[in-house]
Structures are given as C-alpha cells and as structure tokens.
C-alpha positions in Angstrom: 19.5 21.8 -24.0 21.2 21.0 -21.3 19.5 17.7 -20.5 20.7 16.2 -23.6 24.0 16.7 -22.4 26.4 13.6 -21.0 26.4 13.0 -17.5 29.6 14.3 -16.0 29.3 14.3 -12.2 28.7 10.1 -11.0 29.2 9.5 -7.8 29.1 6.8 -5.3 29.3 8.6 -1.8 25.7 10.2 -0.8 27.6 12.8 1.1 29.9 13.8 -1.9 26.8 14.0 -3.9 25.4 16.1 -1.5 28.0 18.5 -1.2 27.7 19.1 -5.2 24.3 19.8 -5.2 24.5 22.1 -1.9 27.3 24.2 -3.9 26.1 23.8 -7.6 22.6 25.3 -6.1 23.2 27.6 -3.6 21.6 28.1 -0.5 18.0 27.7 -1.2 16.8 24.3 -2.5 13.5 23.6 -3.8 13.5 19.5 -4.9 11.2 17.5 -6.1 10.9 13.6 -5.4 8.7 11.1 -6.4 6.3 9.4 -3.8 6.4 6.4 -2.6 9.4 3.8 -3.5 10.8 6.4 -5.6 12.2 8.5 -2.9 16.3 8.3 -2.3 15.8 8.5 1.2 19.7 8.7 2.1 20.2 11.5 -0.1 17.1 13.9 1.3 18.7 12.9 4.2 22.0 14.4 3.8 20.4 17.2 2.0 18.6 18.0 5.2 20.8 17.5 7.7 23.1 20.2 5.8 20.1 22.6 5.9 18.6 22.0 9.4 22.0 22.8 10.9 22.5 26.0 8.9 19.4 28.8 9.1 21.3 30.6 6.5 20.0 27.9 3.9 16.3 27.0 3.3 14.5 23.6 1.7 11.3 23.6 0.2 10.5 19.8 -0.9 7.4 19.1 -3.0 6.8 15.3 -3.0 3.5 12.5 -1.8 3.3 9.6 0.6 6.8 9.8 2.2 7.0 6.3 3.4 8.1 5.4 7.1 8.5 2.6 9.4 5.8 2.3 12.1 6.8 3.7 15.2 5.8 1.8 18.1 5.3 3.0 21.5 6.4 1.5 24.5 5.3 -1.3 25.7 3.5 -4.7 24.3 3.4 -2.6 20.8 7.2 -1.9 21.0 7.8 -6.1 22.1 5.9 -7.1 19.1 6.8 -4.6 16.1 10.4 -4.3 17.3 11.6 -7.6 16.1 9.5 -7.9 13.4 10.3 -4.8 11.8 13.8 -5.5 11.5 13.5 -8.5 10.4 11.0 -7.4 7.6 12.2 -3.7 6.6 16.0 -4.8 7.7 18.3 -3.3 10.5 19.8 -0.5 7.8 16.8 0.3 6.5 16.4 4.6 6.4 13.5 6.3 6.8 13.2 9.9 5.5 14.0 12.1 8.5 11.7 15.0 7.6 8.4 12.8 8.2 9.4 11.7 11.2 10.3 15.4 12.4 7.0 16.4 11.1 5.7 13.7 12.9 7.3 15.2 16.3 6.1 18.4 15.7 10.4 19.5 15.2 11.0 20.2 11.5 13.3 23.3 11.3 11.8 26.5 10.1 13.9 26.7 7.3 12.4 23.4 5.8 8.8 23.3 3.9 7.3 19.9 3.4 4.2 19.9 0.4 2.8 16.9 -0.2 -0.4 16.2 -1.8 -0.6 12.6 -0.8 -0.1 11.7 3.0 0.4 7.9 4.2 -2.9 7.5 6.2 -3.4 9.1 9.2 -0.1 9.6 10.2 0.0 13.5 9.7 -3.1 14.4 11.6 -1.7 15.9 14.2 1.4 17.6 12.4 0.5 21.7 12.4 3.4 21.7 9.3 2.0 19.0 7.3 -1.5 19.7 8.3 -0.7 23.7 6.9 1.5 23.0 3.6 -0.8 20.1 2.5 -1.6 20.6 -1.3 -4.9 19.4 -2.0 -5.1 18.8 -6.0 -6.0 15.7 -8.3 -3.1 13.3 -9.1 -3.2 14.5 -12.7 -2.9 18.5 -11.9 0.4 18.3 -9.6 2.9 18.2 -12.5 1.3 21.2 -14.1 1.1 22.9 -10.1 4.9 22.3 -9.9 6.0 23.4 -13.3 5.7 26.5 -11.9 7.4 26.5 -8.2 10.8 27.0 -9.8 12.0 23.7 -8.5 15.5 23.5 -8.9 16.3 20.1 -8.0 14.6 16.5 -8.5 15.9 13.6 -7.2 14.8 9.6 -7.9 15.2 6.3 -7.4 16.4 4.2 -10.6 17.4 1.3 -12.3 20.4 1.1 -14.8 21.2 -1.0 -17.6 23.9 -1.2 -19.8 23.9 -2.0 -23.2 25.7 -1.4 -26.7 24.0 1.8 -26.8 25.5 3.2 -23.4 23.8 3.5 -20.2 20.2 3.9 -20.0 18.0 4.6 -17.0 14.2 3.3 -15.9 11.9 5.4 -13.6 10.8 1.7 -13.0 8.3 2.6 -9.7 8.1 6.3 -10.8 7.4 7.3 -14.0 4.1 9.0 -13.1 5.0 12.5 -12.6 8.7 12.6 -13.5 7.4 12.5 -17.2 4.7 15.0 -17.1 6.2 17.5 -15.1 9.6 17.4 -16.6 7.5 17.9 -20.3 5.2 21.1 -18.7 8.6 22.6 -18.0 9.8 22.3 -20.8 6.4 23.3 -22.3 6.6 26.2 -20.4 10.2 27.9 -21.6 11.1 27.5 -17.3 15.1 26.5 -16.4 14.8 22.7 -16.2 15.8 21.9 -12.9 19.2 19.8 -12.2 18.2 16.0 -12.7 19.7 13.6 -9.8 19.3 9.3 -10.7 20.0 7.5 -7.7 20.7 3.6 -8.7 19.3 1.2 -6.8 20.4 -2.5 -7.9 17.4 -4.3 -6.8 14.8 -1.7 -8.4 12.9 -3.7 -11.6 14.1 -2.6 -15.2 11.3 -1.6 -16.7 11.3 -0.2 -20.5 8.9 1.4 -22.7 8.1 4.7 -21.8 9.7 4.3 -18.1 12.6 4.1 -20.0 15.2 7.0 -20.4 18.5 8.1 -22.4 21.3 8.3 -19.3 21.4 12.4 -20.9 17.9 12.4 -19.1 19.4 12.9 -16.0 22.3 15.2 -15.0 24.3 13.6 -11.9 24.4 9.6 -10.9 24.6 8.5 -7.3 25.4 4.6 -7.4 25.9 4.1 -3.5 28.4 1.1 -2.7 25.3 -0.6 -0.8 21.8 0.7 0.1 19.0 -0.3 2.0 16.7 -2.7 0.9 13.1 -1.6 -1.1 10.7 -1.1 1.1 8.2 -3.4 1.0 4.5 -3.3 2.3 4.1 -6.3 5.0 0.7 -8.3 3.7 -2.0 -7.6 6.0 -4.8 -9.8 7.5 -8.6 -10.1 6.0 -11.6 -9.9 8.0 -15.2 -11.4 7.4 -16.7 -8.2 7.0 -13.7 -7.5 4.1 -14.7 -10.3 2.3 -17.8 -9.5 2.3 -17.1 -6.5 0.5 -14.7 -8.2 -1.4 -17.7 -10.6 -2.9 -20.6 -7.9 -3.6 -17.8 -5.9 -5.6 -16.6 -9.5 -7.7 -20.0 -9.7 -9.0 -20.0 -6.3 -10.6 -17.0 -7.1 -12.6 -17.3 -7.5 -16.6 -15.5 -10.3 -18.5 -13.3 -8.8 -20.9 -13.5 -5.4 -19.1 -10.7 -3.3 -17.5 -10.2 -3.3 -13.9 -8.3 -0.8 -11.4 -8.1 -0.8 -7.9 -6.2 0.4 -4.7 -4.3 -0.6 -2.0 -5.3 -2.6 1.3 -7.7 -5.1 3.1 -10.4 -4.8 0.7 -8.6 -4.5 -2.3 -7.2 -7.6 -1.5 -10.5 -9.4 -0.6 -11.8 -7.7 -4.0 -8.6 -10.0 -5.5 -9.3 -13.0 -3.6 -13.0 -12.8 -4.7 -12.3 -12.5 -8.3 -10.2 -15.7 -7.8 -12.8 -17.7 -6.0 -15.0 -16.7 -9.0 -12.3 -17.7 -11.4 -11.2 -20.9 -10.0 -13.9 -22.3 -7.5 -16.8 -20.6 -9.2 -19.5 -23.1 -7.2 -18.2 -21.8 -4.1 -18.0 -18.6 -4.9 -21.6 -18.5 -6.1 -22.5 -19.8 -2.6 -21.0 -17.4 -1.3 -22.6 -14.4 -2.6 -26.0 -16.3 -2.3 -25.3 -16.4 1.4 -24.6 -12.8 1.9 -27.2 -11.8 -0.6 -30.6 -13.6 0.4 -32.7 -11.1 -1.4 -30.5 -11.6 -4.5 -29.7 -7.8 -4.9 -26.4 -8.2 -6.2 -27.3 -10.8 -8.3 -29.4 -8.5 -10.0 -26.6 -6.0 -10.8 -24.5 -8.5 -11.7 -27.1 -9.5 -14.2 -27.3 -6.2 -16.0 -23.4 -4.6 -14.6 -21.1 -7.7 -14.1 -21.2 -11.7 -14.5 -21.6 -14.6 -12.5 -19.6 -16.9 -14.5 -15.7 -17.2 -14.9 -14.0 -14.7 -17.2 -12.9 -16.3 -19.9 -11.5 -13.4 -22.0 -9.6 -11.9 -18.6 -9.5 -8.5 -18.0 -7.1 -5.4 -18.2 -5.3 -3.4 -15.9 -5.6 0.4 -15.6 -4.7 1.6 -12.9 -2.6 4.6 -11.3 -0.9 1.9 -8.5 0.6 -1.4 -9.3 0.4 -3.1 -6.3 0.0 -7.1 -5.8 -3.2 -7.7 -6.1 -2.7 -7.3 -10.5 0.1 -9.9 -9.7 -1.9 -12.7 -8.2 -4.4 -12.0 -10.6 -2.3 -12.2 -13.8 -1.1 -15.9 -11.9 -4.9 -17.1 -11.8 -5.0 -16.8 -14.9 -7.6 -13.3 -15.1 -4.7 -10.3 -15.7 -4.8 -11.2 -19.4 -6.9 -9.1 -21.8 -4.0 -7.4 -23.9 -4.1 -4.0 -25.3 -2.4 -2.2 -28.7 -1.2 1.5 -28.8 -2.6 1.6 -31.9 -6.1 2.4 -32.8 -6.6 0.0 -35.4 -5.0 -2.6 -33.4 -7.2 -2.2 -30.7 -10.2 -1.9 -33.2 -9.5 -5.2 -34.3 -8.8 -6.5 -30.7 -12.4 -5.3 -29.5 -14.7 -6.6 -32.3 -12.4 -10.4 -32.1 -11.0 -9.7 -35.4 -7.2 -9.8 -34.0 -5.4 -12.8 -34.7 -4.2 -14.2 -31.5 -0.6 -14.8 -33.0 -0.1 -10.6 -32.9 2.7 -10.0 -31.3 3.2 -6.9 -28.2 0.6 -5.7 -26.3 0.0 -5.2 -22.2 -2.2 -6.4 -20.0 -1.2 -4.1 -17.2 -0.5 -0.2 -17.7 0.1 1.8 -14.4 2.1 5.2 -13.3 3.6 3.7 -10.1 4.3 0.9 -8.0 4.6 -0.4 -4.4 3.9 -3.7 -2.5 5.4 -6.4 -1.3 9.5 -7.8 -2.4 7.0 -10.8 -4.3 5.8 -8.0 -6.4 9.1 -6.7 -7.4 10.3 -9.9 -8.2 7.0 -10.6 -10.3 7.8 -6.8 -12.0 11.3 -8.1 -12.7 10.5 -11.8 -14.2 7.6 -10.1 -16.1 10.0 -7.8 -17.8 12.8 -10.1 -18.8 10.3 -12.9 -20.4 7.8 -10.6 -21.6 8.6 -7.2 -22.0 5.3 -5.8 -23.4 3.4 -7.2 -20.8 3.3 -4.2 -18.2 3.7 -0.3 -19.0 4.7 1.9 -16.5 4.2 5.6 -17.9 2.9 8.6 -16.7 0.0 9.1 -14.7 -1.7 11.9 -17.3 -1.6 8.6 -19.7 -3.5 6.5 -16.7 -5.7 8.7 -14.8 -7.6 10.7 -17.2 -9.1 10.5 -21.0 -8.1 13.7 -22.3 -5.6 14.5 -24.9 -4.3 12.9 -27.9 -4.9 9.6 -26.7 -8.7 9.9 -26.2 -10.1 7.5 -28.2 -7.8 4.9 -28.0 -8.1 4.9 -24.1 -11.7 4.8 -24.3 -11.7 1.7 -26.5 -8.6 0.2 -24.3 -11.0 0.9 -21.2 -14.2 -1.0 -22.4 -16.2 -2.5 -19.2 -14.2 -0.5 -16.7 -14.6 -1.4 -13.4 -13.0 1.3 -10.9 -12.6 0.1 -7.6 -11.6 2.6 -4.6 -12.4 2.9 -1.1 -13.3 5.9 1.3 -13.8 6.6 5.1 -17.5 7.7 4.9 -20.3 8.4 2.5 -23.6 10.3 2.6 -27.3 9.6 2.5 -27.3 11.4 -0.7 -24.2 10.1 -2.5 -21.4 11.9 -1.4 -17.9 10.4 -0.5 -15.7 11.4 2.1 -12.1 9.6 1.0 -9.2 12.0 2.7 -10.6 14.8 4.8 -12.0 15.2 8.6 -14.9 17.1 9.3 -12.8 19.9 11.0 -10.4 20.2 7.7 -7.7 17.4 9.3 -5.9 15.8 6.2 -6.0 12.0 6.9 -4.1 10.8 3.3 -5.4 13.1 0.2 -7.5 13.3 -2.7 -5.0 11.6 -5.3 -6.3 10.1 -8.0 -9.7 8.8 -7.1 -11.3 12.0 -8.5 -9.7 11.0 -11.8 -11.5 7.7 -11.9 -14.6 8.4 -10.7 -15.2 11.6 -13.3 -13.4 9.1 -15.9 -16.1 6.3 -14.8 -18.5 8.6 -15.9 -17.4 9.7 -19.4 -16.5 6.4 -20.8 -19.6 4.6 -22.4 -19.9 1.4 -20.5 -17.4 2.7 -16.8 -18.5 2.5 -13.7 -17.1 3.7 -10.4 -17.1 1.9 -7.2 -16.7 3.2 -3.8 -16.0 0.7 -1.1 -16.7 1.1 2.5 -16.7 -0.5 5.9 -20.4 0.3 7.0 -19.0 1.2 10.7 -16.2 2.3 12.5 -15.2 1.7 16.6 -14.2 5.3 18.0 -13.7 6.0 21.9 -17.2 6.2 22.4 -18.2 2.9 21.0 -19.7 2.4 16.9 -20.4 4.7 14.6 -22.0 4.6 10.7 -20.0 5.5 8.2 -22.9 6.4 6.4 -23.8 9.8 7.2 -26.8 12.4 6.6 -24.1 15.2 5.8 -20.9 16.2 6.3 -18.7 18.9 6.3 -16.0 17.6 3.6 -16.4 15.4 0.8 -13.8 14.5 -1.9 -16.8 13.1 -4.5 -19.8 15.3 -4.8 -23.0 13.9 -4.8 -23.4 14.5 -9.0 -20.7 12.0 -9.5 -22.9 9.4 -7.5 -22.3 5.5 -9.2 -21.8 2.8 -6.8 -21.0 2.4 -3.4 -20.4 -1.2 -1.5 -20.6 -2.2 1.8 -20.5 -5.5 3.5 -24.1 -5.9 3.4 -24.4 -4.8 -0.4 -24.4 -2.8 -3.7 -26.6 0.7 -4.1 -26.7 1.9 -7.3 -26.4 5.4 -7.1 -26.0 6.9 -10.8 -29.3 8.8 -12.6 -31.6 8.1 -8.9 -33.4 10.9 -7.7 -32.6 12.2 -4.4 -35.5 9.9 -2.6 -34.2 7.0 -4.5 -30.9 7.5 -3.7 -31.6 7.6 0.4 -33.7 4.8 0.1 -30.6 2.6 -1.8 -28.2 3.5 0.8 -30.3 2.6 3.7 -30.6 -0.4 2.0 -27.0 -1.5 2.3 -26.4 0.1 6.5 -25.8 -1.0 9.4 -29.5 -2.0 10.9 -28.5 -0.3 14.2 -28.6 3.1 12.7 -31.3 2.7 10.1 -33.9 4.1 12.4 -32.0 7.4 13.0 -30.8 7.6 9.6 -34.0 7.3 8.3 -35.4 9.9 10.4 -32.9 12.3 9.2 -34.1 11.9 5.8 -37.3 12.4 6.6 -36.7 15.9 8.4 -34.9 16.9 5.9 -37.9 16.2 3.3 -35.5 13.4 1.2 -37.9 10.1 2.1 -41.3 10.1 2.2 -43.3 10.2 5.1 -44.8 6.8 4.9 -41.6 5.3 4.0 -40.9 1.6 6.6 -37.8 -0.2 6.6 -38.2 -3.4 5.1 -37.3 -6.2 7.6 -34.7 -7.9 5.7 -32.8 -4.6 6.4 -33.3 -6.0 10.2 -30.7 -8.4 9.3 -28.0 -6.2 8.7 -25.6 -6.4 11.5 -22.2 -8.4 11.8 -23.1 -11.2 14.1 -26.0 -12.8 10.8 -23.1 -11.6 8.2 -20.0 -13.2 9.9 -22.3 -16.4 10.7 -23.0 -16.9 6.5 -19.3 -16.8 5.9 -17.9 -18.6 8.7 -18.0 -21.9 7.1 -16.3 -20.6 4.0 -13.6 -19.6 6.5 -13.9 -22.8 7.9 -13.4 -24.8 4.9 -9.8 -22.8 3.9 -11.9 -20.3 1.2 -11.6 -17.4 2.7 -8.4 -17.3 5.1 -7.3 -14.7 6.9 -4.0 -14.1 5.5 -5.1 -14.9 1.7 -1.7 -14.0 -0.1 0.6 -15.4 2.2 1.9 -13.7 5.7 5.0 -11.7 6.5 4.2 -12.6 10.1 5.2 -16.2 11.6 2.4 -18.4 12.9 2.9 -17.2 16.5 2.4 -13.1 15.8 -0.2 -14.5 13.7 -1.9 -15.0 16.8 -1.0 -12.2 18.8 -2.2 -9.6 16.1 -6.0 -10.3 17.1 -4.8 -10.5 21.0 -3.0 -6.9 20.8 -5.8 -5.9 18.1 -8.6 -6.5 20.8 -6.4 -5.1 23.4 -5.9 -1.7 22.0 -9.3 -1.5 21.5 -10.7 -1.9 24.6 -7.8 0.5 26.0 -9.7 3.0 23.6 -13.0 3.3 25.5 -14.5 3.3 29.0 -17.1 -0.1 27.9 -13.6 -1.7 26.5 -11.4 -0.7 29.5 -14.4 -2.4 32.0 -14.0 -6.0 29.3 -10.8 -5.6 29.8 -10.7 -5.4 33.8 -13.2 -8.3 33.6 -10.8 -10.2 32.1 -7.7 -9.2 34.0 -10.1 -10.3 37.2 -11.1 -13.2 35.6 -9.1 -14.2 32.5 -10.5 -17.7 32.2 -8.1 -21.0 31.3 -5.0 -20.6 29.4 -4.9 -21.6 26.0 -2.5 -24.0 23.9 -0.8 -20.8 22.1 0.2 -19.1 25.2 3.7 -20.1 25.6 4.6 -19.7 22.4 3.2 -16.0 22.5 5.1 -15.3 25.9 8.3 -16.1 24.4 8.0 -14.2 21.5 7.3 -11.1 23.6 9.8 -11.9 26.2 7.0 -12.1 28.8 7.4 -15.6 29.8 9.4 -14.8 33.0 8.6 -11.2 33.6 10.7 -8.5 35.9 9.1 -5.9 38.1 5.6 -4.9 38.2 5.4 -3.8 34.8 6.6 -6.7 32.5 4.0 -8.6 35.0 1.0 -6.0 34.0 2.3 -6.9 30.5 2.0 -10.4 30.4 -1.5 -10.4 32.6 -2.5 -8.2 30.0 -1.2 -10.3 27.0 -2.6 -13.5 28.6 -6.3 -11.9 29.1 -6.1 -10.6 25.2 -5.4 -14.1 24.2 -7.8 -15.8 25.9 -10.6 -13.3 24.8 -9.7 -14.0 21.4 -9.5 -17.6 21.1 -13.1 -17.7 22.9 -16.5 -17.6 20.8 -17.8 -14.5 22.4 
C-alpha cells in the first residue's frame, strides 16, 4: 500500500510544497484538515491563493473550528485588542484566509468550505458557511468523509527521531486522522495523499497519537513558523461561579469527569479545587447559594461534599487546561488500564498501587493556553502513560470492541457541557438559532449526553446562564419551546444554572416544568409558568414557592461577594494574559458595548457622558494604554469621554 511506503518528497519551503501538491493532484482539490490547532494554516494558504486566482481549478476543504484572530473594529475595540493581540498571538502569526473571506462575505466560487464545527458565533452571518455547514455528531464525520473522495489531508505534527528512524505524533489531532484514515481503508477507497507539517513547538505525544514516518507521504519542515495558537484566559463572573459550585457538588470521588471549554468550565475547575483544597470554604459557599439545601440533596445521593480522595479521571473529547490545573491540585489522578482485568482489579481496590502504566487523562484533541502545551510536553517526557491522545470514536462513544472496558474506565461519570438555551420540558438548544443560523455545531455533546445515559452510574450535565442581554434588554434562556434543539427532551438528565440543579432524568412532564422553574430567573417565573399552564404541563393550582422570589442576580452576587472579597473566587482564577491595566478596561469597554447595544443602555450611557461623576485612581493609567490621554480631533476626544464614563460606571457600586 502505498502509505507504507518511505517518504520521498520533504520539503522546507510552503510554496514548493504547494506546487507539488497542485501538480501531483490536478486541478481539483478536495483536503481534509484537522480542526483546531491541527490546521497548517500557511500551507491552506498557499493552496488557496493558487486556486482563488485560477477559476479553472476548484477546492473543496472539509475541516471544524478554523481558528482566527479577533477582528476588531475601529475604534476603542481596535486601541485595546490591537496591541494586545500582537503581543499575545505574535506579529507573524497567520490566520487561515478562507475564514476570514467567509467572514466578508468574498470566498471565491471555486472554493467550498464544510465544516461541522464553527468557532462561536462568528459565521452567523456568512451565506457560504451558513449553506455548506454539515451538521453530524463528532463521532459520524470520519465515516461522512470516507466517502467524499478526499484527495488530500494535511496536519500539523510533531517529529522525533530515534534509532528506529523518524516517527511522527498527531499530538493535538489524533481524533479524526485515525478514524477516517481506517474507514478508508475499511472501505477499498484510494487513500488520499498524506501531508505532515512539523511544527517544533507542538508536544510529542506517543501511544496511539503516535505514527511510523510511512504514515504520511510528503513532510513540510518550514525554516520557522508561527507560534501555536493559544487561547488567551478569560475572566469569571459571579453568576459563573455560581454555576461552577452547584455543578462541584454533583461530582463523584473516584468517578470520571469531562468537560468543555470556557467561563464556566473554568469556574467548574476552580470549584472542584476550592472543594479539594479549602473544603470549609467551599462548603460555605454552596450553603450561601443554596439556602434551601437543594443541591445538597443531590450531592447526597449524585456527588460528595467531602474532598476526593481517590481523584478522578479524565474522559473527555477536548484537553484544554482546566484537566491541567486539576491534575496540579492534586484531583486529575484516578489511573486507568487498557486491559480489562487490569481495570477489574483497579475498580474493586484489588490493584497494587506499585502497577506500573496507566492514564489519568484520555482525550482526542487539544487546545488552550502555551501553559497547557508546556504541561502536555513535561507530562510526556516524565510520564509518558499519563495522558492518551487517540481517536475520538475511542473517547466519545461506548460502542465497539472496547465496550466493556470503557464502561468500567468510566465509573461515576460526570459529563459536563454547556448550551445557549433549554426548554420547560427538557430540551437543549447548544448550536442552532431559531431561524436555522448555525452559531458553533453539534460536535460531540450528543455523544456524551446519549453515553451519560447508557453507562450504569453517568450522568449528563447541561450548564447554562439563566439569562441573556439582547438589544431589547434581558431575556430567559429558559424557554416554553423552541424551534431547534440539539438534545431532545428523552435524553433529559441535569441542567444547572446559577441559581441551581433540576434533575431532569425519569420526571414526568409536570415534574419536569416544575424543576426547571425551580432553578429561573424569578423575573420570568410568572410568564413561564403561565405557559405551562396553557399548554396543560402544570397544574392549575400550581403557586410559585417564595424562595423562588429570591432568584435574581442582585441576592446571588450579594452571597458570593465576600468570597470574592476574601481572594476565593477571583476574577481571573488561572492567571491573566492581560496586564493589570486592560484588566480594568475589559469591564469599562464590557459595559460600554453594552449600553451601545440598546436604547435603555445608550440613555446610561448619555447620562454618564452628561454627568460622568469624579475620576478614578485607574484613569491615567487606562488613558495611556489606549493612547487617549491627549486626544486629536473630535473623535479621539468622543473616545476618551467615552472611556472615562465606562470607567467610572464600573468602579461605582450601582
């Protein structure tokens, strides 16, 4: 076969490498790339300049979450992301042209961009993307592209050398390199021509990321290359932690844990710490956001109020950094065997500590921070069985060969995702708009939710802000109906929101109403309730209890604010990418945009512009970073007395 073959075409110019593949090919390309960090960027690139300036040749390109700089408009957004991009991504950092054509509404006829994973909410208004979106589960795509004839797949690498040759790791990107390249295969299809780009800073990571240099058929070692891009560390709001604490309860010592990417994954993290490490605090916590001890119930019969002692185990599709600070507090340590008897042993404590191998972390891609890559790399070279990166069919799902060795590997699972919306009844809304927009995709949270369900002891959780701020002021995420859902209401388990747990799983449909009334915002229990009622879901004679009252953010930001106070609960909890001055012009522009985004907000705002009150210590500091201190003309002035009035709303109490 020809994959087993030596590699005979290396190259270290992208636009050599280009050239090949253009005339090895032909004129119509079909390529596949892995998403995220495993896209070469440069070499799509050259790939598409040749073809957008030549309608005689055609690109179809199947890939997920093509990653991109944030492109800031003019303005205060463009004096405050400008510098810090560079500084954080790098000046010669490349973003794949494509997405940002798609973005402008200008990629080339001749080009076809399917993705089944979109980076959030910055495609909704691209007709292309918006028309080739695939929607399928993270575990069906390799068998969807087995047979698209793809000709071409390209990916990021590592490469070691060694007494035995060259060898290759899909490090970041083993999830559906593995699988699709074996349904091909499967299949009796032409394999398509197999492109490793190096990159010298990706982790080595063996096991089954690990490949024979034959895997691939061409190397591109570029002489120098951009650096990985790396998700900046966001900021964590009350309402987050909140979250973040109701979900830390529900987790199961020696269980198995997997969760996303974002805010309240990372106050999910933090809680689990707190729990861990400052457990009387912790405790005080949850008692202060739970006065009717609700989720101390479920933790009695779901999850645990004490530290875990035996750690936990990571399963999940994405590696990202919250698995990292938890393997550092000392919780990421529950170690699994691919061996059934192995893991036999391991469940009922018969295992001698002393047995050597075994991870604590199995995932089917990565992306965070340039900490986490470092951690990925350190973790590899001292302890190499500690983390396997494989493919996502071995991750996302229990079917297969593996079965019951997954099942007994995922005791006490713990699924943690999040999702835009969710209904009266137990329905999710995760990646979809009412009128069909695509705001991300499905990906794999199907997968853990149905998994959640078939394992003896899993349960799936659903996280959720309770409300959003849209031009016309707040809105409940929690809905009566509506018109897309990506988990249907039989698949109903747990959803959290700041102000609590409902346990969905084997209620009745009055039941079920009832429970997530019970964790809503209180200003739109009245109306939500009435829906219901109309709709013959809650009895007639049903009343809101009063301490359902109590359910709006000024009583739940007032029980944590002295945990913020004291240091527990900070706003940057891992650490910042941003220096202690845009620190404190994130809330400032935060606020601003906001009030720029409705007619109440743009009347604050000229309130404040009118009367912007006394200036506070910060100010200069925040001037000179956003080169408004002295401004020029009439617009740098609207600027700053903008910038001033955002600061000094935000550093007041009201």
């Amino acid at each position: 076969m020809i994959w087993r073959m030596p590699i005979e075409h290396r190259y270290s110019d992208i636009e050599a490498c280009a050239q090949y593949l253009a005339d090895e090919l032909g004129p119509d390309l079909r390529i596949a790339a892995p998403l995220g960090l495993g896209k070469p960027h440069g070499l799509l690139n050259a790939l598409y300049r040749r073809t957008a300036s030549d309608p005689t040749r055609s690109l179809r390109l199947y890939t997920a979450l093509s990653l991109t700089r944030p492109q800031p408009a003019p303005g205060l957004e463009q004096r405050f992301l400008g510098p810090f991009l560079e500084r954080h991504f790098g000046a010669d950092q490349v973003d794949p042209q494509y997405a940002l054509d798609q973005v402008r509404g200008t990629l080339p006829s001749n080009v076809e961009v399917h993705e089944f994973y979109l980076q959030s909410g910055a495609l909704l208004h691209s007709d292309s993307a918006q028309r080739n979106y695939i929607s399928q589960n993270y575990t069906h795509v390799a068998r969807d592209l087995a047979v698209q004839d793809i000709n071409l797949l390209v990916q990021l690498v590592a490469r070691r050398e060694g007494p035995d040759g060259v060898h290759y790791s899909l490090s970041c990107n083993p999830d559906l390199t593995l699988d699709f390249l074996s349904q091909v295969l499967a299949a009796g299809r032409q394999r398509p021509l197999c492109v490793a780009v190096v990159h010298p800073d990706l982790p080595y990571i063996g096991g089954d990321a690990e490949v024979a240099a034959a895997y691939f058929d061409v190397e591109l070692r570029p002489e120098t290359l951009p650096r990985l891009f790396a998700l900046p560390r966001l900021p964590v709001d009350l309402t987050e932690y909140a979250l973040g604490l109701h979900a830390s309860a529900l987790v199961r010592d020696g269980g198995c844990l997997q969760i996303g990417i974002g805010a309240l994954s990372d106050a999910l993290v933090k809680a689990l710490l707190m729990r861990q490490q400052d457990n009387t605090q912790w405790r005080r916590a949850l008692v202060a956001l739970d006065p009717t001890g609700a989720t101390h119930a479920l933790a009695g019969r779901l999850g645990g109020l004490a530290p875990l002692q035996s750690g936990l185990y990571g399963a999940s599709e994405m590696v990202m950094d919250g698995f990292m600070h938890l393997q550092r507090g000392g919780i990421l340590k529950r170690r699994s065997w691919d061996s059934l008897a192995l893991e036999r042993a391991s469940a009922s404590g018969r295992l001698s500590p002393a047995t050597p191998g075994g991870h604590y972390l199995r995932g089917a891609f990565f992306l965070g921070s340039r900490d986490l890559y470092e951690w990925l790399d350190a973790t590899e070279a001292a302890d190499p069985d500690a983390i396997d990166m494989c493919a996502v069919s071995n991750v996302n799902q229990l079917y297969g060969d593996h079965q019951a060795l997954a099942v007994l590997q995922r005791r006490g699972a713990r699924f943690f995702n999040t999702c835009m919306m969710a209904t009266l009844l137990g329905a999710a809304v995760s990646d979809t708009l009412d009128d069909g927009a695509v705001v991300s995709g499905v990906g794999g949270q199907y997968n853990f939710v149905a998994m959640a369900h078939e394992l003896p002891d899993g349960r799936s959780a659903l996280l959720l802000r309770s409300t959003r701020s849209s031009r016309g002021g707040i809105e409940s995420n929690i809905r009566w109906n509506y018109g897309q859902t990506t988990i249907p209401r039989h698949l109903r388990d747990l959803v959290i929101t700041e102000y609590g747990v409902a346990d969905l799983r084997g209620k009745s449909d009055s039941e079920c109403v009832e429970a997530m009334l019970s964790i809503s915002d209180a200003r739109f229990l009245d109306a939500l309730c009435a829906e219901a009622k109309s709709h013959g879901k809650l009895a007639a004679d049903f009343r809101i209890p009063e301490a359902w009252r109590r359910h709006r953010p000024r009583p739940l930001h007032e029980a944590l604010a002295p945990f913020r106070q004291k240091g527990l609960l900070p706003q940057f909890p891992f650490g910042s990418d941003f220096s202690e001055v845009e620190q404190r012009l994130l809330p400032a522009l935060t606020w601003l945009k906001s009030a720029q985004g409705s007619w109440r907000g743009k009347w604050q705002l000229l309130r404040r512009l009118l009367n912007p009150g006394k200036p506070v210590v910060e100010e200069p500091a925040a001037l000179a970073r956003m080169k408004l201190e002295q401004p020029h003309g009439l617009t740098e002035r609207i600027e700053q007395r903008l910038l001033q009035a955002a600061l000094r709303r935000t550093a007041s109490p009201d």
